[in-house]
C-alpha positions in Angstrom: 18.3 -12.1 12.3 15.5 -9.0 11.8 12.1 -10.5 13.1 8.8 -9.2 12.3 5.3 -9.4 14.4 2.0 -10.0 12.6 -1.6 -9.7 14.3 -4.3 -11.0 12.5 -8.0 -11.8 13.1 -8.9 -15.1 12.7 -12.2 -16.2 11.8 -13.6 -19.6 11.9 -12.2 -21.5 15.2 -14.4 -23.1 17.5 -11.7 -25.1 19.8 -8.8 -25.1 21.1 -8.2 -28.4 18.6 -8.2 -25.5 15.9 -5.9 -23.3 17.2 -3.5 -25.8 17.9 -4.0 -26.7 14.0 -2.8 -23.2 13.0 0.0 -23.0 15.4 1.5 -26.6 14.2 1.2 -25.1 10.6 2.4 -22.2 11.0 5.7 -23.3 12.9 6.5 -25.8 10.9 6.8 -23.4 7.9 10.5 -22.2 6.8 10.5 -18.4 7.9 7.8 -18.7 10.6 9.4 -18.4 13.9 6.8 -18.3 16.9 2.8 -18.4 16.5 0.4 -17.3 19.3 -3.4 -18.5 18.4 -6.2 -18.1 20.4 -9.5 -19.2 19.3 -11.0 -17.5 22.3 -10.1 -14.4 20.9 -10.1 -15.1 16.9 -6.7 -13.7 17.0 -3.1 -14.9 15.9 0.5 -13.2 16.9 2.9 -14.6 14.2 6.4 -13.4 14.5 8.8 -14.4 11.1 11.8 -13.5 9.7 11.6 -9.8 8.2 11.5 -11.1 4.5 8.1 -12.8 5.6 4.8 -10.6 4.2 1.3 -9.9 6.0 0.1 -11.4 3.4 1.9 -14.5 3.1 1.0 -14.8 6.9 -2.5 -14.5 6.0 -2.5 -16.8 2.7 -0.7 -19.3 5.3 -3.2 -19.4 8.3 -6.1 -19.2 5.0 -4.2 -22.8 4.1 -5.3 -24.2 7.2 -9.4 -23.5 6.7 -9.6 -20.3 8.2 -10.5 -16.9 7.6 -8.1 -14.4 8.2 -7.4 -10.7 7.7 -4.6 -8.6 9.2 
């Protein structure tokens, strides 16, 4: 299986509560297979399977209540 890494900023997280929000969402989606989020860094390492897009990343992390921009 090709795999593909995604860095994004993520704007909006306050705690480590919210972080642990995104990663839960993220890895529970079909195609997602690993998220890193820090909310001490506003920043998110999201590796998928190659026919997963930036932007779908971003529209997914966005689903959660964050700001996010690749």
């Amino acid at each position: 299986m090709s795999e593909q890494v995604h860095t994004l900023n993520i704007a909006g997280m306050t705690c480590g509560g919210c972080s642990s929000r995104v990663t839960r969402v993220l890895e529970a989606t079909p195609g997602v297979l690993k998220a890193e989020i820090s909310h001490e860094t506003d920043s998110g390492i999201i590796t998928t399977s190659a026919d997963i897009s930036t932007s779908q990343v971003v529209e997914m992390v966005k689903s959660t209540g964050f700001e996010a921009s690749a």
